[in-house]
C-alpha positions as YAML, in Angstrom:
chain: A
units: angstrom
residues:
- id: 1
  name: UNK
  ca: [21.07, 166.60, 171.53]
- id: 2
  name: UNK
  ca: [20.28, 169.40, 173.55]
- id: 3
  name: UNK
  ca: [17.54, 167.62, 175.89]
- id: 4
  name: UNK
  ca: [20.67, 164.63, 176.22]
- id: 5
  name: UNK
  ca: [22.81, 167.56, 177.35]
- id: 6
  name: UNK
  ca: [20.33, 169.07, 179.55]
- id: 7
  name: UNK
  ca: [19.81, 165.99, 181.49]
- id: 8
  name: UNK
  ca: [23.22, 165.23, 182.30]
- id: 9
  name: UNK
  ca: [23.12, 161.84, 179.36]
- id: 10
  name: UNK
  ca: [25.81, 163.68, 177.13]
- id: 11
  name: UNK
  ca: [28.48, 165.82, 176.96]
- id: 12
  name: UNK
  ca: [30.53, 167.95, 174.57]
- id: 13
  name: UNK
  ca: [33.85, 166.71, 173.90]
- id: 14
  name: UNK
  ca: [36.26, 169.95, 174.27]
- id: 15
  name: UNK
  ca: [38.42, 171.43, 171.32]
- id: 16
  name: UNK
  ca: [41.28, 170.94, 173.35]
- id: 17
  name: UNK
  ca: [41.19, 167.18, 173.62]
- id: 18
  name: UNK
  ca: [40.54, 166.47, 170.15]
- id: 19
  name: UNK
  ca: [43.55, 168.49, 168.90]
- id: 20
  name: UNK
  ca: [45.36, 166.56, 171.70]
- id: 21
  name: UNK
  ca: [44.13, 163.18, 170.17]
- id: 22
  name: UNK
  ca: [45.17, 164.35, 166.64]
- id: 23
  name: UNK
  ca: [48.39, 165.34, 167.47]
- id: 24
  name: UNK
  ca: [48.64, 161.25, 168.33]
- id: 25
  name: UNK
  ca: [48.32, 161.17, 172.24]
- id: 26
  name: UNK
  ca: [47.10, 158.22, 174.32]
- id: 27
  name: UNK
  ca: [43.13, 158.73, 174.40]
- id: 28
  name: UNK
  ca: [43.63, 157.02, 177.78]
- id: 29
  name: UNK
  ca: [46.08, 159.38, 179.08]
- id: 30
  name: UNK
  ca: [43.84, 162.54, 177.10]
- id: 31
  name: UNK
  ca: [40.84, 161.51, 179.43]
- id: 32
  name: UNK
  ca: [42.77, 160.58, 182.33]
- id: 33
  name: UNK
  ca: [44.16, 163.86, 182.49]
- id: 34
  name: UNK
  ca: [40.90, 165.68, 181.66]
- id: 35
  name: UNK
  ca: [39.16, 164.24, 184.55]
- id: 36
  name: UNK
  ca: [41.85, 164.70, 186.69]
- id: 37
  name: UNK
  ca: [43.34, 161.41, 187.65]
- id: 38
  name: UNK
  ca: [46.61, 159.80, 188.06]
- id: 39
  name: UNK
  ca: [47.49, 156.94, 186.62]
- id: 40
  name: UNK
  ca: [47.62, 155.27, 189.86]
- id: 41
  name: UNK
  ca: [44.03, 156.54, 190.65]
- id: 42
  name: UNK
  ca: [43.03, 155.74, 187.26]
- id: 43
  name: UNK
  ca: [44.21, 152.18, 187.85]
- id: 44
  name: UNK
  ca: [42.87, 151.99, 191.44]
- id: 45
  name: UNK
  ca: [39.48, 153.09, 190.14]
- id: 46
  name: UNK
  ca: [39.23, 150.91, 186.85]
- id: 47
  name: UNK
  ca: [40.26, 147.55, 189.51]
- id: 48
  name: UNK
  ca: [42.81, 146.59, 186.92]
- id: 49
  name: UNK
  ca: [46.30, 147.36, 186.29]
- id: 50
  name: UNK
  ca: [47.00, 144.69, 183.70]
- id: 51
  name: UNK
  ca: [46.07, 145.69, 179.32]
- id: 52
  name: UNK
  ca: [43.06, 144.17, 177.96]
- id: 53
  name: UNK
  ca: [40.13, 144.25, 176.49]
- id: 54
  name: UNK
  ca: [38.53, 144.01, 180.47]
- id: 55
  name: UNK
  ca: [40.70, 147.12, 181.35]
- id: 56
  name: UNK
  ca: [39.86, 149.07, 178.36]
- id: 57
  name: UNK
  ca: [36.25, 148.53, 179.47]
- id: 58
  name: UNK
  ca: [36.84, 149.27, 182.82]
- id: 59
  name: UNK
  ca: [39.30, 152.43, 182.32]
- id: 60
  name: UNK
  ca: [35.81, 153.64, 179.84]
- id: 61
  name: UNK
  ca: [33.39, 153.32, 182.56]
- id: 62
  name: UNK
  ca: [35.62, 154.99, 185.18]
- id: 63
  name: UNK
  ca: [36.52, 157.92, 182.32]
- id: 64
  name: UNK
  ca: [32.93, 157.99, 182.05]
- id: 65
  name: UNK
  ca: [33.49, 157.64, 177.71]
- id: 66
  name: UNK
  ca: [32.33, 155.62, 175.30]
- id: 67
  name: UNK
  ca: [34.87, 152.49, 174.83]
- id: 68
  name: UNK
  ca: [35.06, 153.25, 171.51]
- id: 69
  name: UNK
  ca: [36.28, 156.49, 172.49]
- id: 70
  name: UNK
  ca: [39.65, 154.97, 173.57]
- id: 71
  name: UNK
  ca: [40.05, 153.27, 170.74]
...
């Protein structure tokens, strides 16, 4: 865990967006607001504005999380 951290392959997942996620917000908009994007730049970035499975895939990569992290 440590060595994945090291190297820049992981990362912790902060207290504050878990509590956000259990108090039933978006995971999309939880991530999107962590990294510091707009929903327009989040859309711009992902190439999709449409719902999806492709967007959810996309939105991931461009979060930089796990899909099954937004789910």
């Amino acid at each position: 865990m440590k060595a994945h951290l090291a190297r820049g392959d992981d990362e912790l997942i902060p207290l504050e967006l878990v509590n956000r996620r259990l108090t039933g917000e978006s995971t999309v908009k939880v991530w999107r607001e962590y990294r510091g994007l707009t929903q327009l730049a989040l859309a711009k970035a992902s190439g999709h504005e449409i719902g999806g499975i492709t967007t959810l895939k996309k939105l991931a990569a461009t979060l930089q999380v796990d899909l099954d992290q937004l789910a």
